[in-house]
Phi, psi and omega in degrees: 000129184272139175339283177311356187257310180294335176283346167297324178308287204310007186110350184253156277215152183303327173255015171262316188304328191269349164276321191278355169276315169305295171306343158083045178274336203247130157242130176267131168071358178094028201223130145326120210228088181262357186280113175274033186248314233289125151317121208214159171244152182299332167287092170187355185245118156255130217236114188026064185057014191265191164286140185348107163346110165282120164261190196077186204263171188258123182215106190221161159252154215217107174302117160275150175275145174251134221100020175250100189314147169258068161225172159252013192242145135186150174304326210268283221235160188319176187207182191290282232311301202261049141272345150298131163308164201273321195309306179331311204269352156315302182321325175106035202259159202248102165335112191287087185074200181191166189221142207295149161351299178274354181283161165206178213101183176296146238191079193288148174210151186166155184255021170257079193298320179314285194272030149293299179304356198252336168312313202262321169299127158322310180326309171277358176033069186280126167271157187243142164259125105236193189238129195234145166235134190234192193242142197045153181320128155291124157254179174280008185248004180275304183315318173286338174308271201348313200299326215265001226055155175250127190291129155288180151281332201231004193187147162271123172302122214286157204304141193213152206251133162211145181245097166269100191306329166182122183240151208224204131311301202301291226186139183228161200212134150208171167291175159201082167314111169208131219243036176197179215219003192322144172321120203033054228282291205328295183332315199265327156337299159284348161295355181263356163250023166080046183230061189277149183299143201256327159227210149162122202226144166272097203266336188216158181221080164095190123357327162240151186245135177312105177333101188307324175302331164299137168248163174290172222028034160254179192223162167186105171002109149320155177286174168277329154340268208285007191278301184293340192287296193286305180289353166269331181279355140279000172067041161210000000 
């Protein structure tokens, strides 16, 4: 990786880097470094003395807020990404699947295109939690749509677990176990049986769970657990 790229991990801008390379701010190797074409790997760089330009891939959660795109881009309106610090978000990492606007919860962001793709394919069937507050009383025969699958208009939705947590006239909670992620999937699942959701927040993905500890729009690394947890269960 040439120099100026790497000094870039640290948060500064392609031409902040190269001023701070002129200015003799960056060290290779414990040595002042003014060339910014020179091939460097990033633990070997320091940027005003801090520790080293961190490398390897990025595995992090993310509470999502709601009104926030599961992008990493966008003109209008916030996104997961900036939700992040800039070194971070410099880094490049990318959203695991995505969650509709008004939705919240958990939320993968990671620089590991493998185990995205892998996360994300029906094949491996990663399960998803989420906790839905919906319109009108849950029954056990709502539980029974969900095993057998839910008919769609363009698809059968493949058989799903719902746990009802507390039903009411008004308005009911449940779980909603499931292993494919289609657009707006949860949502029109339960609109097809005359419940449309009233909320919908994602607590688990695969092994890891949403940290409790997070208020929205925070963030935090995965453990090494939960790194290796999501990679056995994709079987790499």
């Amino acid at each position: 990786m040439r120099l100026h790229k790497a000094v870039a991990r640290s948060g500064l801008t392609r031409s902040e880097a190269k001023n701070a390379n002129a200015a003799g701010r960056v060290w290779v190797d414990g040595r002042p470094a003014r060339d910014c074409a020179m091939q460097v790997a990033p633990a070997q760089v320091r940027v005003d003395g801090a520790e080293p330009v961190e490398t390897g891939a990025l595995y992090i959660m993310v509470n999502k807020p709601a009104g926030v795109l599961t992008a990493t881009e966008d003109r209008r309106l916030p996104t997961v990404l900036q939700l992040l610090p800039e070194p971070l978000r410099r880094r490049g990492p990318g959203p695991v699947g995505r969650l509709d606007r008004d939705v919240t919860g958990l939320v993968l962001l990671t620089t590991d295109g493998q185990l995205a793709h892998r996360l994300i394919s029906p094949k491996w069937k990663a399960e998803k939690l989420y906790r839905a507050r919906c319109e009108g009383r849950l029954t056990d025969a709502d539980a029974a749509v969900f095993a057998g699958g839910v008919q769609l208009s363009d698809f059968t939705a493949r058989p799903a677990e719902l746990r009802i947590l507390a039903a009411g006239e008004a308005e009911s909670t449940a779980d909603v176990i499931l292993t494919e992620g289609k657009f707006h999937q949860v949502k029109r699942m339960f609109a097809a049986f005359g419940h449309p959701l009233i909320a919908l927040e994602r607590l688990r993905i695969g092994c890891v769970t949403l940290d409790p500890a997070l208020a929205a729009g925070e963030w935090r690394a995965l453990t090494e657990d939960e790194i290796e947890g999501l990679k056995r269960m994709c079987k790499f």
